[in-house]
N, C-alpha and C positions, 0 to 999 in steps of 0.2 A: 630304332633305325630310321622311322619314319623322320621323325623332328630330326637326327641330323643331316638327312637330305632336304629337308626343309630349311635347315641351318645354313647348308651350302649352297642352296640356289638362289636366297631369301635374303637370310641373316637375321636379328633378332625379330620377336612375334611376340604380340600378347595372345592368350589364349582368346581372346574374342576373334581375334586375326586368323588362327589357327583352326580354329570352329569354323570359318566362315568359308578359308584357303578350302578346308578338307571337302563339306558341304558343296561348294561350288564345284570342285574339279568333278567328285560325283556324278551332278548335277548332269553339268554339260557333256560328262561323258556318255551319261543316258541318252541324252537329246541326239549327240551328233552317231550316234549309235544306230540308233532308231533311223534317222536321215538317211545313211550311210548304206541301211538296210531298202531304204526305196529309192537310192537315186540310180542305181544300178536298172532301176524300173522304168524311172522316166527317161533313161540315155535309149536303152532299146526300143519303146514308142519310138523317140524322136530316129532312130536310124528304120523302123520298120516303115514310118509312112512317110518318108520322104522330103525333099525341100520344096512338095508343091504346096504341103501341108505342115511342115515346121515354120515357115513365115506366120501362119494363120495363129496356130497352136503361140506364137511369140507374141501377136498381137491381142489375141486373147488374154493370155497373162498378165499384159498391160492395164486391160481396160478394166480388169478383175481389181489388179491392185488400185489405180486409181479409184476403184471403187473400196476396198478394204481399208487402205490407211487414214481417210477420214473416219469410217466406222469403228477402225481400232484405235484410234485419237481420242475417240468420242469416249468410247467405254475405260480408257484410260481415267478421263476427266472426271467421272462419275465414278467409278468403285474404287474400295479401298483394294487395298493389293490381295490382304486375305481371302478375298472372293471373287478379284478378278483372275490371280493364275491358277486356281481350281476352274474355272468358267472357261476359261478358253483352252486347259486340257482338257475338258469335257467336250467340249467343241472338236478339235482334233481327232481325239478317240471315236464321238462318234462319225466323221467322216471317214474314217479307215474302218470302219464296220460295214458302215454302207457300200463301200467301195469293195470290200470282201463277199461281201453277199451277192454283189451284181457282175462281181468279174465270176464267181461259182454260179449261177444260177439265172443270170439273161442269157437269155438266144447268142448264138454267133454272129447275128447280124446285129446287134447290137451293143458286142466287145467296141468295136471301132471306136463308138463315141463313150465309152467308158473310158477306154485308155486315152481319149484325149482330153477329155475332163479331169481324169486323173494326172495326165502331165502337167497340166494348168493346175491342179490344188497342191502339188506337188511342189509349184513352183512358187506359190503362195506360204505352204509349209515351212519349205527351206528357210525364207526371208523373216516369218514373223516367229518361227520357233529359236530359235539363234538370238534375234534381236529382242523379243521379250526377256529373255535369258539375263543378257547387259544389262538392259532398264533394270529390272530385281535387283541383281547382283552391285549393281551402282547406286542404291539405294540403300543399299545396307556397308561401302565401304567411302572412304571420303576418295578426292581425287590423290592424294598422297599415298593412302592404301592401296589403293586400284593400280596405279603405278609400279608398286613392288611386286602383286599378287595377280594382277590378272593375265599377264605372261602365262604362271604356272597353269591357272585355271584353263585356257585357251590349251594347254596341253594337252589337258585331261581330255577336254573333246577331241584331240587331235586322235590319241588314243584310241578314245571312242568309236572314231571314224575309222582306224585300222581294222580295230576288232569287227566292226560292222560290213563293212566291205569283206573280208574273210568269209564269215558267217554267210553273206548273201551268195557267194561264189561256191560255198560247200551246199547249201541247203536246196538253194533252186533247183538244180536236178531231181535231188530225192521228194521234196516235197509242191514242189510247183512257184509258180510267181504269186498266183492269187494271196498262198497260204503265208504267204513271206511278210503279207501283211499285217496278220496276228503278233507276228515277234514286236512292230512298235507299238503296239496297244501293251501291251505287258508292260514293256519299257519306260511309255509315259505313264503309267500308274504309279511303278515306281519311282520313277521322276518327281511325281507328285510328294509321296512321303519323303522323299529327303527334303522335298521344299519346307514340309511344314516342319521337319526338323531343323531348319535351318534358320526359319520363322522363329522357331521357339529360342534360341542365339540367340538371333538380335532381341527379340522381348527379354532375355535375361540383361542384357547388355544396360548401364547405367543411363540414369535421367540426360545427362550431359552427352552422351554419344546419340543418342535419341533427338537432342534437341540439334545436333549438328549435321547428320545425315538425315532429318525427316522421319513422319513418324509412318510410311505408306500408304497417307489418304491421296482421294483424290485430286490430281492434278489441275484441273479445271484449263482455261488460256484456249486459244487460237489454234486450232491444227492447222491452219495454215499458213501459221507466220513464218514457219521455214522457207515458201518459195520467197518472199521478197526479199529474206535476208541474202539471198543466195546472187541476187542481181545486185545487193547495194554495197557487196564488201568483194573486193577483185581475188583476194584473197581464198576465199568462197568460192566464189567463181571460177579461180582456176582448179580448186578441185571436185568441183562439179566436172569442169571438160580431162576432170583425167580420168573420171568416171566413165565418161561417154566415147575416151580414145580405147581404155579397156574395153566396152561394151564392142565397138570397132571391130578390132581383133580379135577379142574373147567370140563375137557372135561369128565372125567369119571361121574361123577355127573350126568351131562346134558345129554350120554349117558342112564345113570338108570332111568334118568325122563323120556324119552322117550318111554321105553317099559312101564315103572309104570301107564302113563297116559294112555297111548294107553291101557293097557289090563283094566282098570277102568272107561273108558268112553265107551269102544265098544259096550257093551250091554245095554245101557240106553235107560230108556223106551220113549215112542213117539206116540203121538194121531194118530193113524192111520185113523181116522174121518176125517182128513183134506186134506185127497185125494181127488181130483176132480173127480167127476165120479168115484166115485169105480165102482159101479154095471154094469157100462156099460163095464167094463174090464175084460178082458179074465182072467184065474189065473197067468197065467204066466207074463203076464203082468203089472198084480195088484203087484205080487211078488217083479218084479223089483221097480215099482212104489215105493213103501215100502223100498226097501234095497238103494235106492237113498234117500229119505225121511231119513233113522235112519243113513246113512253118513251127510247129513246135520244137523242133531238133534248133533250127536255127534260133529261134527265140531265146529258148536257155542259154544258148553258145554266148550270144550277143550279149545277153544280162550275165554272165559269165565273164565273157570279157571286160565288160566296164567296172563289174567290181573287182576284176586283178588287177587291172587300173586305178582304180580309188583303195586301191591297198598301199599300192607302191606311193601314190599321191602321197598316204597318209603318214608312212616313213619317212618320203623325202622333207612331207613337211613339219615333222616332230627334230628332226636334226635344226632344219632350219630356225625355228622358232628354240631350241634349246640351246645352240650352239654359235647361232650365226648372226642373226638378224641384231641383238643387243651388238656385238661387236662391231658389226657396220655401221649403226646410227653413231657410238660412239666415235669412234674412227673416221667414220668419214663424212659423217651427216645426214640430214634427214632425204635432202635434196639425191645426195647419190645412190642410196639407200633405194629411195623410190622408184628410180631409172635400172635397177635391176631387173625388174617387171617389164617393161618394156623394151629390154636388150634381149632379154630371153625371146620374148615372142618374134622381135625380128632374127635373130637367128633360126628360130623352131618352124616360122614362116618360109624362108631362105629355103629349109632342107624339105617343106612342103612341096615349094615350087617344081624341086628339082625332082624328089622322089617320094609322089605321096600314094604311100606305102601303107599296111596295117602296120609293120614294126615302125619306121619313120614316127605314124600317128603318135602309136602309145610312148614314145619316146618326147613328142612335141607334148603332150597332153598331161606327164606327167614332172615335167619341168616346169612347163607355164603354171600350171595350177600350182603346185607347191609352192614356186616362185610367188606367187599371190598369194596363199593361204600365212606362207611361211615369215616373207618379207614381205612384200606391200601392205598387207592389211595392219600388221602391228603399228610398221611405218604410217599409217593414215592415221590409225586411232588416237597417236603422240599427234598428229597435227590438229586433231579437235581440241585438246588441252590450251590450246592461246586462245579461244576463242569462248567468248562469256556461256554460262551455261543454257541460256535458252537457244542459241545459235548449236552448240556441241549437242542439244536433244531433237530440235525439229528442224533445225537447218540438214545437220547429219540423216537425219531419217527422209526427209524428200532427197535427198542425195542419192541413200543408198538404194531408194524404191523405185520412186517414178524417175528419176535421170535415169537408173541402171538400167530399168526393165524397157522404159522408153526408149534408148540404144537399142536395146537388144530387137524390137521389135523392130526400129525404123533400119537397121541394119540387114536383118532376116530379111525384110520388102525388098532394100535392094541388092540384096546377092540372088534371091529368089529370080527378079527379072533380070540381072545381069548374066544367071548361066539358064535361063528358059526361052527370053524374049530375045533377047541380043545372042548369045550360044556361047558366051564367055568360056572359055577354061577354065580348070582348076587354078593352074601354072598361072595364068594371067592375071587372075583375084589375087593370088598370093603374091606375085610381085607388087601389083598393084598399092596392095596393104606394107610393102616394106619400108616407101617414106612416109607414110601414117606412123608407125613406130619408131622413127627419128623423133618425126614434132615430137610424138609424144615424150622420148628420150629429155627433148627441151622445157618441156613443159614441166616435167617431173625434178629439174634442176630450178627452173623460176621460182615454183612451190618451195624448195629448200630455201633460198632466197628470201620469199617473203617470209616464211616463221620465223628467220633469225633476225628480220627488221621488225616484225611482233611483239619477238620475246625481247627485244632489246630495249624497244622503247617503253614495254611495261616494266622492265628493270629501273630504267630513267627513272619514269616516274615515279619509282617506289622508294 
């Protein structure tokens, strides 16, 4: 049954292909599993301390990864693969241990700057656990493989992320957020053996496949020859600034969810009967008792809500990427294709202006992101393929880190002083952001333009 839904979605496979298809969908569905399970974590941070303190928390991120992606270049260049992705799950794991020991077992005064460390490693996780993922996996398939196969594979995680968001939305009440932590330690270990089964595939796989995909030694080269590529090809460059028109609106959004949540969960009600010892407590004591009690009531609520949210995300975006997104690039191209992202947001921003609401929210928040997950990211990955492979590795990778993250922080600075310092509105940011999402509409049309003067004149040529 397996191979003829593989038959149907695919079409003919060699078993090397089919070992690799099964392996990877696995794979990534661990990973984005495990994800799925703490982002639910890092959205409530970001709504419990506010936008005087998510600006901060955004720039932090930045300067984190500017710091990590040369040191994850570096250790790229230096180990073979068989030791570098056991190394940096072991890395991982141990920082979700640390981070479980210290959210159980520091003081209360000293949660604060856990959970903000933890939103910032979190935000670090996200980006290198996913993107390691592709390196491996593209190493072990040619780019005509990857083309048929990594669709399916990207599903798998899609999956991944449904099941995970579930799981965090049933668990956190009965067992806590701390403990929610344990379930991606389990998950990357298992992550781990399927990789080395997946390892042992491609070592089965013949001399001649081996000679044409590389044999996963060290990469050695320049980590930082992506940014100049990035200024010297316009090409490049415009999809750097569609990066940064998402980062735009993605951060503004994420911004409004944040006060939206927060002022709609603050006052939610909570059995005050499950005080231990009321009666033996002073008032003032009982007071506190209570006002720690409706922070934790609301806390769950919050982490609650973002993973029914990153549920529905994870549906809307398993349609999309199974059903939708290949039809459109077909059909319509890559250029239209890409402008679905940013139609979505300026309508999802439009219904901000007017009614931002919690329903409004999760309605805006699970279009847009599906919308991204579902169409624009497949749509970007086809526009790396014109482009030679040292540009599609570290051109791609300053793109996706420092332009995204960089957005996102120089963004956060200024909605931070446009609703603190100035007194901005919500309604006013929002309209504000609705002809940003035109350009960007145009912008995402130019992009289809130049791939198909790319692909055409390397046709020429050939």
């Amino acid at each position: 049954m397996l191979q003829s839904i593989e038959q149907r979605l695919i079409g003919d496979m060699t078993d090397y292909e089919r070992s690799i298809l099964r392996h990877g969908a696995v794979w990534f569905f661990l990973i984005l599993f495990s994800y799925y399970i703490l982002r639910p974590i890092r959205e409530q941070i970001g709504s419990t301390y506010g936008i005087e303190n998510l600006s901060w928390l955004f720039w932090a991120t930045f300067v984190v990864m500017l710091i990590a992606i040369p040191l994850y270049s570096l250790l790229v260049g230096k180990f073979h693969r068989r030791i570098l992705v056991p190394s940096i799950y072991a890395i991982f794991i141990g920082c979700l241990i640390v981070f479980w020991l210290a959210m159980r077992s520091l003081p209360e005064s000293y949660q604060i700057w856990v959970a903000r460390a933890f939103f910032v490693w979190i935000s670090v996780y996200g980006l290198f656990i996913v993107s390691f993922f592709w390196s491996v996996a593209g190493d072990m398939l040619s780019t005509a493989q990857g083309r048929r196969i990594f669709g399916i594979m990207a599903g798998g995680g899609t999956i991944g992320g449904l099941v995970g968001s579930q799981v965090a939305a049933t668990l956190v009440g009965r067992i806590g957020v701390a403990n929610l932590l344990l379930i991606p330690v389990i998950l990357l270990v298992a992550a781990l053996f399927i990789y080395f089964s997946m390892e042992r595939s491609f070592k089965r796989a013949g001399d001649s496949k081996k000679k044409d995909l590389g044999s996963g030694n060290a990469t050695g080269g320049n980590p930082f020859a992506g940014f100049t590529a990035v200024f010297k090809s316009r090409y490049l460059f415009a999809i750097c600034m569609f990066g940064i028109f998402l980062a735009t609106c993605g951060t503004a959004v994420y911004f409004q969810q944040a006060e939206i949540v927060k002022a709609a969960f603050e006052d939610i009600e909570f059995d005050a009967s499950t005080i231990a010892n009321a009666d033996s407590l002073s008032a003032e004591s009982l007071e506190a008792e209570k006002s720690k009690l409706q922070q934790e009531v609301a806390k769950a609520a919050r982490t609650q809500y973002f993973a029914n949210v990153n549920f529905a995300v994870s549906i809307v975006t398993l349609i999309f990427q199974f059903f939708l997104v290949g039809w459109l690039m077909k059909k319509v191209g890559l250029g239209m294709t890409l402008s679905a992202l940013p139609l979505a947001y300026v309508v999802g921003i439009s219904a901000l202006a007017f009614s931002p609401t919690i329903g409004v929210l999760a309605v805006v928040s699970v279009i847009g992101r599906s919308a991204e997950y579902g169409i624009s990211n497949p749509a970007r990955e086809v526009l790396f393929t014109a482009v030679n492979r040292e540009d599609r590795y570290k051109a791609k990778s300053f793109i996706d880190t420092v332009v995204r993250r960089g957005g996102d922080s120089s963004v956060g600075g200024v909605y931070k002083y446009a609703r603190e310092s100035i007194g901005l509105a919500m309604t006013t940011l929002s309209l504000i952001m609705i002809p940003i999402g035109i350009a960007w509409i145009g912008l995402s049309l130019f992009i289809g333009f130049e791939n198909r003067r790319i692909v055409a004149s390397r046709s020429s040529d050939e």
